[in-house]
N, C-alpha and C positions, 0 to 999 in steps of 0.2 A: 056804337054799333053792337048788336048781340049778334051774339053765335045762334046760327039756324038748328045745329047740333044740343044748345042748352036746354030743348022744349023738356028734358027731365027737371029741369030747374037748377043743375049744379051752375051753370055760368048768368046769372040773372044783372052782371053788372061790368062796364067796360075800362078802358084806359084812363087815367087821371087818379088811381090809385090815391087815398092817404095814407101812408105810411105810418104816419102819426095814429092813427085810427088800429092801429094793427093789434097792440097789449088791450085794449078793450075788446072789440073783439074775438080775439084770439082765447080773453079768459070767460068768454060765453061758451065756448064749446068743449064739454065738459061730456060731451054724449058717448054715444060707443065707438062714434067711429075713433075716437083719440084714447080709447082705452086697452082693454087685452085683445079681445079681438081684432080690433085694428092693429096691432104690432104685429100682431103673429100675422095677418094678412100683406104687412109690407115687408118682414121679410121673406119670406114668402117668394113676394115678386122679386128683392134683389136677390134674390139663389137663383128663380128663373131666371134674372136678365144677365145671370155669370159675373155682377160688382163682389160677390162673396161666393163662396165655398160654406160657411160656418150657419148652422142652424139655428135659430131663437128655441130654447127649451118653455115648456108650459111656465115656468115657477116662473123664469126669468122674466118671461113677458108681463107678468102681473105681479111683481117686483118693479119692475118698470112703469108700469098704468099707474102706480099709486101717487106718482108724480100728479097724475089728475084728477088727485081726488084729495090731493091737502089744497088748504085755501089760502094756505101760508106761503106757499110753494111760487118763488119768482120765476118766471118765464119755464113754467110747469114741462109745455112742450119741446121745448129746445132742450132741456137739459136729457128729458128722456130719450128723445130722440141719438142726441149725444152718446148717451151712455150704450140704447141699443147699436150706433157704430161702430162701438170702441168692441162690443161684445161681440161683434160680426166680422172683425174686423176689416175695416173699411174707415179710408181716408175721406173726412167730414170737410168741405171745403168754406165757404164764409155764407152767413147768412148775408140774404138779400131781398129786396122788394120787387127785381127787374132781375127776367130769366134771360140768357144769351144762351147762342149754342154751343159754344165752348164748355160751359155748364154741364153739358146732360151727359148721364143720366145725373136727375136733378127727382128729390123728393121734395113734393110738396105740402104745406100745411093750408087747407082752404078751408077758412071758417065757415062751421055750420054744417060741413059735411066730411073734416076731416082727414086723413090723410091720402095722396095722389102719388102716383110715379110717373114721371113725367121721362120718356124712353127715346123719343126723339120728335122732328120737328117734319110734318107735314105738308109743308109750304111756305111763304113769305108768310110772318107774323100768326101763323097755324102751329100747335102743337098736338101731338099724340101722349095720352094720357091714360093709365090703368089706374081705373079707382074701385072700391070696393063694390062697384052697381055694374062694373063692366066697363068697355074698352071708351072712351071719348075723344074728342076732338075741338081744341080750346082756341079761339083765335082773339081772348079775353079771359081776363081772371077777375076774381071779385075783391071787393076793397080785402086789402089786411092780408091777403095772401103770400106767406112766406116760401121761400129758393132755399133749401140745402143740396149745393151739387156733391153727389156720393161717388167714388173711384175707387175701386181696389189696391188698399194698403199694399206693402209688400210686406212677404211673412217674414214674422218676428221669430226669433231665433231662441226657443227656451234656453234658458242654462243649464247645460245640463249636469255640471258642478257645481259644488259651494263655491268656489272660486272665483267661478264664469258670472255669478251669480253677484257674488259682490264685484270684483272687476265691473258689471253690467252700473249695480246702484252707486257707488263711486262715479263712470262718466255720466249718469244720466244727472247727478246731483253736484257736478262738480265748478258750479256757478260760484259758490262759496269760496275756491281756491285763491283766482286772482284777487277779490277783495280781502280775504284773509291777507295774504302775502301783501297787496298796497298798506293794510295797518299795520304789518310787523315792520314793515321795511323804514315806514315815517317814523314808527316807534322805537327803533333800534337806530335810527339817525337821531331823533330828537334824546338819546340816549346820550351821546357823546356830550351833551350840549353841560351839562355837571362837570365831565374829564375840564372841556376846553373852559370852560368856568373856572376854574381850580388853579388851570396854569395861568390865568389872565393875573389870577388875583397876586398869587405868589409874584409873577414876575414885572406886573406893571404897576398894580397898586400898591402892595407893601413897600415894594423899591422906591416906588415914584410919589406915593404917598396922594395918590389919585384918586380921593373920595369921588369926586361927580363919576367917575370910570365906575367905580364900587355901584354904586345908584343903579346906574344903564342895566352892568352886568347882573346884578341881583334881579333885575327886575325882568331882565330878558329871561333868563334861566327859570324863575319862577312860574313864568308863560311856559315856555318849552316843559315844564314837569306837570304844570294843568293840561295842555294839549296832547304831551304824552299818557295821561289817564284817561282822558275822553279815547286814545287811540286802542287804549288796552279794553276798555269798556267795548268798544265798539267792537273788537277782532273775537273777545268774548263772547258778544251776542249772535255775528257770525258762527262762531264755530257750535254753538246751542242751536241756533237754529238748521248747522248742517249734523249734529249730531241727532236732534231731532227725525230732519228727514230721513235718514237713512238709518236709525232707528225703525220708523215705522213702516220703511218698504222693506229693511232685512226680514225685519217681525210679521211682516205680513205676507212674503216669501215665505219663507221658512215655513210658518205654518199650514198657509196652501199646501206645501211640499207633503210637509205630514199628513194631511187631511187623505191626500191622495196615493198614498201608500196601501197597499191592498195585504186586505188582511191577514193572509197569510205570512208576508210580510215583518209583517211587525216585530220589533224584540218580544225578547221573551222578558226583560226589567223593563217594565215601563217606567220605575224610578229613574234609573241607567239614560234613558233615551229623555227625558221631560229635564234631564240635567242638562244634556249634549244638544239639545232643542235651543238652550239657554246661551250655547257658546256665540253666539253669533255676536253678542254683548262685547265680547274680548276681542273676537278676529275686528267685529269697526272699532274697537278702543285703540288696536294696536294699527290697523292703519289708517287711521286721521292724525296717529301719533307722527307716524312714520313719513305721510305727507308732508305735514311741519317741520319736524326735523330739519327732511333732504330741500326740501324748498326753500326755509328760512333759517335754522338757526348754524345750520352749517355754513352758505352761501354769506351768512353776517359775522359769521368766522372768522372766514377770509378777510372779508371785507376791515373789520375791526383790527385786523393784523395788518392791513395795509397801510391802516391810519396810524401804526404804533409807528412802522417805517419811515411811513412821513412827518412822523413828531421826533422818533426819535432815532430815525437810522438803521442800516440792516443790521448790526451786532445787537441792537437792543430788540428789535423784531425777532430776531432769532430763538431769544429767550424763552418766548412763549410758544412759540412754532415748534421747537424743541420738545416743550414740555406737553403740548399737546399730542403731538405721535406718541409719546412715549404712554401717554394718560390710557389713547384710546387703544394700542398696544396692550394693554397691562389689561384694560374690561374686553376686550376681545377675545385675550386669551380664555376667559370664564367663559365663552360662549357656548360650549360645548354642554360642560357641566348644567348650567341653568338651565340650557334647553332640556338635561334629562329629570333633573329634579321635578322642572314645573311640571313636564311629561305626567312623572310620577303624582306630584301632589295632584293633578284636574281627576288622574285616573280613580284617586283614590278619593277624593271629593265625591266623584259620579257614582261610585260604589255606595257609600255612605247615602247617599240620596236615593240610593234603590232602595235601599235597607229601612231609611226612613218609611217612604211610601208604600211599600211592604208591610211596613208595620201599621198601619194607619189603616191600610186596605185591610189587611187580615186580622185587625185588631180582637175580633169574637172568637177567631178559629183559635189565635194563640192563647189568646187566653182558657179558652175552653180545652185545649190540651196542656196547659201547665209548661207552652215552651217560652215564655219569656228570657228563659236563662239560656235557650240559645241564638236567638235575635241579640241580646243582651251581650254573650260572647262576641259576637259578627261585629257587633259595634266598638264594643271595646277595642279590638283589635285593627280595625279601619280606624278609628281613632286615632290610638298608638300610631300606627303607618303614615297618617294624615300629618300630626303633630309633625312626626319625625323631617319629614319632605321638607314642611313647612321651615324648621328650622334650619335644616341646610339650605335651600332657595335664602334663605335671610340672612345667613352667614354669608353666601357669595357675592348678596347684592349687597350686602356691609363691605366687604374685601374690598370689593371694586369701587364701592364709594368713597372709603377710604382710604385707597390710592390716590385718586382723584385727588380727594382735598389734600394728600399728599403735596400733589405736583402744583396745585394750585398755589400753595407756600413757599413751597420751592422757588417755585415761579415769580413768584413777587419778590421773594431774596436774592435772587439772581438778576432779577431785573432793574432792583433797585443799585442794587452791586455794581454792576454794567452802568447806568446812568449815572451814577457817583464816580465812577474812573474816570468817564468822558468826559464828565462837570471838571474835574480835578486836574484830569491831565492836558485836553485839549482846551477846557471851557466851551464843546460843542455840545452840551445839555445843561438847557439849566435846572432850577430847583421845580420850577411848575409842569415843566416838561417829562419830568419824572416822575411826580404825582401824576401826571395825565398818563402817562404809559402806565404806569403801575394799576390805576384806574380799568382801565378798558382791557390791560390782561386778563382783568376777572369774567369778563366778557366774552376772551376768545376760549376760555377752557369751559364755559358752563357750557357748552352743547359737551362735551367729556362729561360732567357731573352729571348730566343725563341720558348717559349710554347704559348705565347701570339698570336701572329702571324701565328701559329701552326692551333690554335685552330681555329681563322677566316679561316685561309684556309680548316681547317674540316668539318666549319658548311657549306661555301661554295659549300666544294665538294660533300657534301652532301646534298644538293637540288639539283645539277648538274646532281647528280646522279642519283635524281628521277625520274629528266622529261628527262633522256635518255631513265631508263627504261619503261617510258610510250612510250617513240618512240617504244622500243620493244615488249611492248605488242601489238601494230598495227597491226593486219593482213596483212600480204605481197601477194605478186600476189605466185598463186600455194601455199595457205596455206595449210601446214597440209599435201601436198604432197611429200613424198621421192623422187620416181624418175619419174619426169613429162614425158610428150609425147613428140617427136618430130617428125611427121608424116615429109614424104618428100614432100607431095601433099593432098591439100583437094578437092573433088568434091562439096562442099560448101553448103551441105544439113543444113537448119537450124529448130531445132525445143526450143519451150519453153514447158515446162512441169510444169503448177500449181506452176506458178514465182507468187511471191511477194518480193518485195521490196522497202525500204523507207530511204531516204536521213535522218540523224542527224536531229533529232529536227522536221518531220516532221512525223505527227499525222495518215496520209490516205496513206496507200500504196499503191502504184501501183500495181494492181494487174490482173496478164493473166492467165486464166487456158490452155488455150491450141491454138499453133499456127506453122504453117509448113512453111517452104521455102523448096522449092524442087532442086533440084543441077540443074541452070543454069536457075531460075527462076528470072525474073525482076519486084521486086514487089514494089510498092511504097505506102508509109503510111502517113495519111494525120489527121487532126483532129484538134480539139481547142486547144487553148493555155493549156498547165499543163496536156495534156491527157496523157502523157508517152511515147513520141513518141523517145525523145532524150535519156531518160531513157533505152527504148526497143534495140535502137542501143550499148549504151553502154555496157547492157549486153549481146548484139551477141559480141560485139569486148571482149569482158571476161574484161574488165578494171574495172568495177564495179561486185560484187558475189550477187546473188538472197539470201535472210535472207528466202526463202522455197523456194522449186521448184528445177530446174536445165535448163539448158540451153545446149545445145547440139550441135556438127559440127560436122556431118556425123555420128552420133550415142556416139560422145565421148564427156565427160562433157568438157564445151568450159573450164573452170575451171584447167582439167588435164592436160592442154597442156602448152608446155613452154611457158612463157611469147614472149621473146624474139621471138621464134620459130612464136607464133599468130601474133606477130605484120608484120614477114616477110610474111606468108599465106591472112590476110586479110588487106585491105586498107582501112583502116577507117579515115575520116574526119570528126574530129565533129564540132560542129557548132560556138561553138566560136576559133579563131585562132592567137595563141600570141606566135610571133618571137620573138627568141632568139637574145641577142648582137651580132654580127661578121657582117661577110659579106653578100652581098645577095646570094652567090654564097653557100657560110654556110648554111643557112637556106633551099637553095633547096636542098641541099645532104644530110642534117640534118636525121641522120640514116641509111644513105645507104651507105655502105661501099667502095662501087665503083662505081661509074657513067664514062660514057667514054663522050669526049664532042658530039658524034655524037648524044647519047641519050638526052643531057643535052637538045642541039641545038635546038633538033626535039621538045623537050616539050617547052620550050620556046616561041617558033613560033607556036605551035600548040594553048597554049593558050590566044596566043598576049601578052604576058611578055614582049619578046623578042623590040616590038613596043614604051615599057614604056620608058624602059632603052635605046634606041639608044641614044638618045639626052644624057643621061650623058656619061662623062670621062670615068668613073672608070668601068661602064659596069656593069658586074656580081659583083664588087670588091667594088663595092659602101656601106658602113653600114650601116647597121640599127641598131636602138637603142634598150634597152633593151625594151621589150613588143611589139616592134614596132611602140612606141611611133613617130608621126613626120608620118607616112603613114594611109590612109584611110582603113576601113574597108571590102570595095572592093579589093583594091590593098594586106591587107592581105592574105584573102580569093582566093588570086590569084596565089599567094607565096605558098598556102597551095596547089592548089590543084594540080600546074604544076610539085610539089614536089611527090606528092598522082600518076599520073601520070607514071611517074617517077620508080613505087613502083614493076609495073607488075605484082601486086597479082593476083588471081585466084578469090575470093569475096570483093566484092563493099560496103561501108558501107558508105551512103553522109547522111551528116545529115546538111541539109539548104546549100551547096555548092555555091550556087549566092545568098544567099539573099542581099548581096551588092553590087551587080555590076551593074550597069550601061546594059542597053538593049544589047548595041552593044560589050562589053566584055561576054555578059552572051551568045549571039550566040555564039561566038567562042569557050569559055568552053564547051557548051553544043554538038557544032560538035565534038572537041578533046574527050567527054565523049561519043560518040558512034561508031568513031573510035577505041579508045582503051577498050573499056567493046568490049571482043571480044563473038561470039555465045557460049552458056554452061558455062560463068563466070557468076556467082550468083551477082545478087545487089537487096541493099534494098535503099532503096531513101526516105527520111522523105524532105517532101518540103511541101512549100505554094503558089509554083510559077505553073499556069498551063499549062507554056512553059517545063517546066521539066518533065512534066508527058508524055513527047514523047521516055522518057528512057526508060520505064515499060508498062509491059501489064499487069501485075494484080495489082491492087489496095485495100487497108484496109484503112478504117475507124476507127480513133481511138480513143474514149472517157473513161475517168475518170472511168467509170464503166465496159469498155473492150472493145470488136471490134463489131462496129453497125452494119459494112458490109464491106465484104469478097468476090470479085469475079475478072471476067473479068475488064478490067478498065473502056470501055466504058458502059456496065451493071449498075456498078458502078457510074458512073457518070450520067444517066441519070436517076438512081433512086435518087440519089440527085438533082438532076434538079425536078425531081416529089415532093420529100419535098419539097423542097424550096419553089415550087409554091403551092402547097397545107399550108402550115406556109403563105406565103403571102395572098392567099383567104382566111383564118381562122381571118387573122391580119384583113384583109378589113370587114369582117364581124361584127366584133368586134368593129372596129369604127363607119359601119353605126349601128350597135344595141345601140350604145353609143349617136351618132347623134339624132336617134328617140326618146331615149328615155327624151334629151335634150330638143326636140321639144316639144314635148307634158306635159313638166312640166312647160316650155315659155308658150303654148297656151294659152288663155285666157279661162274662165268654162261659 
């Protein structure tokens, strides 16, 4: 039966489905509707149908398309699909070949034309459908047609501490626990199995002179110590592969976390913070420690002291139960101290790691002022401090160690002591009974022998801890906001509304009470060194937040809008420009998700890049080092801007764009920047150069104390042309008054 509704051609085929038939042609359909377009069109519809609140950004969606466009790539569409879910967030239900209603809403994959939203059900065996050509009506689907039913997830709970944050990757990954603990547990029984070996031999064979006994028990014991290594093997591969995960979700938290700390934000040591980045390493060393401990080796403690009882009675149980309070007593007491040492040595480690990358950074300036020998100081002396920590943290966790082995000796003397009186006096222990206890006492005090160890790794993780949580207390980009903006288009209207604001440590805020860009305005701002000019760009691009005031694009605080979303709307270049490691080829796609080479080409050549690079091999594929170390400051700035370019934004945000270029690269920049600022795209231009001021027709003036003057550019300029020369007649004035006055104290009376 066909649908009277398919005369567009989408339903050409009825019920009896093959299933089978589905991965063939499902990897036919490679066309648009399974690509960017089509993503951004299905979400789209689930923000209409209310399954999601959260937006697909441009990058993401063609992040996501490239699924369909490897050929390597297994069940291409499902997985993107998947991923666009997880990014919506929206619970993904099971794929299927057969829609029910329970199902909907239900996205569909229909070969050949691509993706459906399937909203609800029309009639008996009738469905209602939004596809990319408009609304339909299916009472048939075509072979190979796949069901994902979509429902709105419930929201996930960011962490908004280090703590929350591992507390989080600990229960999500905490599949590892019971199996860890099933191998410790068979391993720590099959442990005894040597003790009860020991006393068999002593009291049945040597007595009894029971070789075939001898046989059994060698041979049994020797299995229990092979089964015992597969068990340790195994509890090892366990804990590598939970170290692993939760390795790579802290590491990969963590750094998100960082990414999105907004730039004002940031420390002032990026050494400092790229250390305390690193602690995450310590806080999960110290709790998968701590897991095992409380879980296993405490709990087999016990347990092992219980089995001393039943070999050898409570006076002889006691021995070790004794010596164990006192053990963990005696490293307890150091828990204070360690915890300030370690304190001390992580602070003084982070320090030294400033100091390094400090050095490394600044390596041209120090050396160019002859200050080595104070970097050189800083180090010596964190050294010294480092050293120092060092040694006391080792001193305490020696003490405590050897305590332990202390009580540990003790332990075995006393207990051997004990077993020999009751052998002697009652004949209620015998000789093998008292190797076996003596045996497994070593057992009940090793969770003692490493408390010590315990304890460094506590104080450790706990400074680790701290200056995670200071990462987290850092304002992110969109703080404080739930659900950010993602406009599809700005008309690039800019205002500031009674902004102040002030960099760390810095006394005199910047301060605007009131300033307009008007959508498709080319205005350029000019002023002394420290006026706020760079300052003023950063907060139109939202990368810095005004401490008063608000800041505005197209009436919406630049603030509310997605991060990521602002960075695709406006193209901002700021003034200083430091490439990343990789390719050069890297660094001009650096955030663009897709570049095609026609577009790449055209920037290239537009801003004489293309001219740099002929003469090398490698071309586009040639490296650059980290910062850009090894390339001029121009040739950066050139990388920045052919990339900026590149961007196609709709507003213009140059802050100094040539100030290192060479005359004859700065023409060709400067034509490539009035070919592509196309009529009605907003730019604000912060220069010093008055070849640039051919970009802008309005010009600001901008000092310390606010905007001196606000107009047309040429107004603007030739009322500066009038200062200037009125300040130069004032100046001449002044030195012939200076002159005369000179003369006439010379003249003779």
């Amino acid at each position: 039966m066909v649908d009277a509704s398919g005369s567009d051609g989408l339903v050409t085929m009825m019920d009896g489905a093959d299933a089978g038939a589905t991965a063939v042609i499902l990897s036919a359909t490679r066309d648009a509707s399974f690509s960017h377009e089509g993503l951004m069109w299905l979400s789209q519809q689930l923000v209409s149908a209310g399954v999601t609140d959260y937006r697909l950004l441009s990058r993401d969606s063609v992040m996501l398309s490239r699924h369909f466009l490897s050929e390597d790539a297994a069940d291409f569409h499902q997985v993107a699909l998947l991923e666009l879910f997880e990014k919506l967030n929206i619970e993904a239900g099971e794929w299927t070949t057969e829609l029910a209603l329970i199902a909907l809403p239900a996205v569909a994959l229909i070969p050949d034309h691509g993706y459906a939203f399937v909203y609800a059900a029309g009639g008996p065996g009738e469905w209602l459908v939004e596809t990319q050509v408009g609304r339909r009506q299916y009472s048939a689907w075509p072979v190979g047609t796949l069901f994902l039913p979509a429902s709105p997830a419930s929201k996930k709970a960011v962490p908004q501490t280090a703590e929350e944050l591992f507390e989080t990757i600990l229960r999500k990954d905490r599949a590892w626990v019971p199996l860890a603990a099933v191998a410790t547990t068979l391993s720590s029984i099959l442990l005894l199995a040597t003790s009860l070996y020991s006393m068999q031999v002593y009291d049945r064979v040597i007595g009894q002179g029971g070789l075939s006994t001898l046989i059994v028990l060698t041979v049994g014991v020797v299995i229990a110590i092979l089964v015992e290594l597969g068990l340790k093997l195994a509890r090892s591969s366990i804990m590598d592969r939970a170290i692993n995960a939760i390795d790579v979700d802290a590491s990969v938290s963590v750094y998100a976390r960082l990414l999105s700390v907004r730039l004002d934000q940031m420390p002032a040591s990026l050494g400092t913070l790229a250390a305390q980045v690193r602690g995450f390493e310590t806080v999960r060393a110290f709790a998968l420690a701590r897991i095992i401990y409380l879980a296993t080796d405490l709990p087999f403690a016990v347990f092992f002291l219980m089995v001393i009882w039943m070999i050898g009675g409570f006076a002889v149980a006691m021995v070790p139960a004794i010596a164990f309070v006192i053990a963990a007593a005696g490293g307890l007491s150091l828990r204070r101290a360690i915890a300030k040492h370690a304190t001390n040595e992580m602070s003084v480690a982070n320090m030294r790691q400033g100091v390094l990358v400090e050095t490394i950074q600044s390596a041209e300036s120090v050396k160019a002022a002859g200050a080595g020998w104070l970097l050189q100081g800083r180090w010596n002396s964190l050294s010294r401090e480092s050293a120092n920590e060092s040694m006391k943290l080792k001193q305490l966790n020696d003490h405590a160690a050897h305590f332990s082995g202390l009580m540990q000796q003790l332990s075995y003397v006393f207990l051997v002591a004990t077993g020999a009186y009751l052998a002697v006096d009652g004949r209620t222990m015998t000789v093998g009974a008292i190797i076996a206890c003596s045996i497994i006492s070593g057992r009940v005090l090793g969770p003692v022998a490493a408390l010590p160890g315990l304890l460094v790794q506590w104080g450790n993780s706990k400074i680790a801890l701290d200056h995670l949580e200071k990462l987290f207390e850092l304002e992110r980009d969109n703080h404080g906001i739930l659900q950010s903006l993602s406009p599809s288009h700005v008309q690039g209207k800019l205002e500031v509304r009674n902004v102040e604001f002030a960099w760390r440590g810095q006394t005199t805020p910047f301060a605007l009470n009131g300033f307009t860009v008007q959508p498709g305005e080319r205005v350029g701002v000019i002023g002394s060194v420290g006026s706020g000019k760079s300052t003023l760009l950063k907060l139109f691009a939202g990368v810095i937040k005004a401490s008063k005031g608000v800041v505005c694009l197209d009436g919406m605080d630049v603030q509310h809008i997605a991060a990521d979303r602002r960075s695709e709307l406006i193209g901002y270049l700021p003034q200083t420009t430091r490439l990343i490691s990789g390719t050069l080829r890297q660094n001009l796609t650096l955030g663009l998700p897709y570049v095609s080479e026609d577009l790449l080409m055209a920037a290239i050549q537009a801003t004489g890049l293309a001219e740099q690079i002929a003469g090398r091999p490698e071309g586009l594929d040639v490296r650059i080092s980290e910062g850009g170390e090894g390339l001029s400051g121009g040739q950066k700035q050139l990388v920045a801007l052919t990339r900026l370019l590149m961007c196609q934004s709709s507003l213009w945000l140059l802050d100094e764009p040539t100030s290192s270029m060479d005359e004859g690269t700065e023409e060709r920049c400067l034509m490539a920047l009035k070919e592509q600022i196309r009529t009605g795209q907003t730019l604000v231009l912060v220069t010093h150069k008055a070849r640039l001021l051919d970009l802008v027709d309005r010009l600001v003036v901008l000092t310390p104390q606010g905007i001196a003057l606000d107009g047309p550019k040429d107004k603007v300029l030739d009322a500066l042309r009038q200062r200037a020369a009125a300040a130069q007649q004032q100046q001449s004035g002044i030195v012939t008054t200076k002159s005369n006055l000179r003369s006439s104290v010379q003249a003779p009376s």
